[in-house]
C-alpha positions in Angstrom: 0.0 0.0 0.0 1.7 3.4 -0.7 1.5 6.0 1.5 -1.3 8.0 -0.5 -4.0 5.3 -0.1 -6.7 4.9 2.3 -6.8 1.6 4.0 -10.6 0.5 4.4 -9.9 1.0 8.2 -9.1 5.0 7.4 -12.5 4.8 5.9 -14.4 3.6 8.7 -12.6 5.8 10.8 -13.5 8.6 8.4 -17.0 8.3 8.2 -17.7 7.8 11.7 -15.5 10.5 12.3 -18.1 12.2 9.8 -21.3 11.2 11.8 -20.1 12.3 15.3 -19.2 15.9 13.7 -23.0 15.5 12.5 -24.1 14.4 16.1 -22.7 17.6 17.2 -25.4 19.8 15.5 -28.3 18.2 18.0 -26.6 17.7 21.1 -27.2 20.4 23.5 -24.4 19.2 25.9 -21.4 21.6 25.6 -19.0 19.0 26.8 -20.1 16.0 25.4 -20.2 18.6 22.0 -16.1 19.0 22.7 -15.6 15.0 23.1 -17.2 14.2 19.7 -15.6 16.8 18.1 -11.9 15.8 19.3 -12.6 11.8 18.9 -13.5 12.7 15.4 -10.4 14.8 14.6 -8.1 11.6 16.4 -10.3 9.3 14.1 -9.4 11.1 10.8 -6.2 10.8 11.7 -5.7 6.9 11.9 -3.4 4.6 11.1 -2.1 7.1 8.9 1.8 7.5 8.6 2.7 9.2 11.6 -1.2 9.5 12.6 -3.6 7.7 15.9 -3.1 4.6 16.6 -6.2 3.1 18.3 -4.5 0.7 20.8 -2.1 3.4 21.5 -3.7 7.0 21.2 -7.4 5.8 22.8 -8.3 6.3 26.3 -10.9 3.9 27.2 -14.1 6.2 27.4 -12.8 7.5 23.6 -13.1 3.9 23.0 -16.8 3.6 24.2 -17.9 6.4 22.9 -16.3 5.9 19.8 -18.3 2.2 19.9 -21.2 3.7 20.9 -21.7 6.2 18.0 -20.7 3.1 15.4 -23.5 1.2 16.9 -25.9 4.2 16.7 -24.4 4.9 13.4 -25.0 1.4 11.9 -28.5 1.6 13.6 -29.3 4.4 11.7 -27.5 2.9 8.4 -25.8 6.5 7.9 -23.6 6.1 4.3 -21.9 9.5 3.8 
C-alpha cells in the first residue's frame, strides 16, 4: 500500500469521524459537544503514517464512545 491510499480502516474511521461531527449539531451538551468533536479529529487521523493509533492514542471512554456512536451509526444505516 503506498503512502497516499486509504486503507478500508481510514475509511471507517473517516465516516464515523463524519457522523459524530453530525451528532454535534443536535446535542445540546457543551461538553459532550467537545468529546465528539476531538474523537473525530483523532479518528481522521488513523493509522495514517505518523497519525492515531487506536491501541495506542485511545483512552478507554474515547473507545466507548467511539463504539457507541458506530452502533448508533449502523443503527441508523448513515452512508456518507
Amino acid at each position: 500500500m503506498n503512502f497516499f491510499e486509504l486503507s478500508d480502516t481510514q475509511r471507517s474511521a473517516t465516516k464515523l469521524g463524519e457522523f459524530m461531527t453530525e451528532l454535534t449539531y443536535k446535542i445540546k451538551d457543551d461538553h459532550m459537544v467537545v468529546r465528539l468533536m476531538r474523537l473525530a479529529e483523532k479518528l481522521s487521523d488513523l493509522d495514517a503514517s505518523f497519525g492515531t493509533r487506536w491501541d495506542r492514542d485511545f483512552d478507554k471512554e474515547e473507545k466507548q464512545l467511539a463504539m457507541n456512536c458506530l452502533k448508533l451509526m449502523e443503527k441508523k444505516k448513515v452512508d456518507f
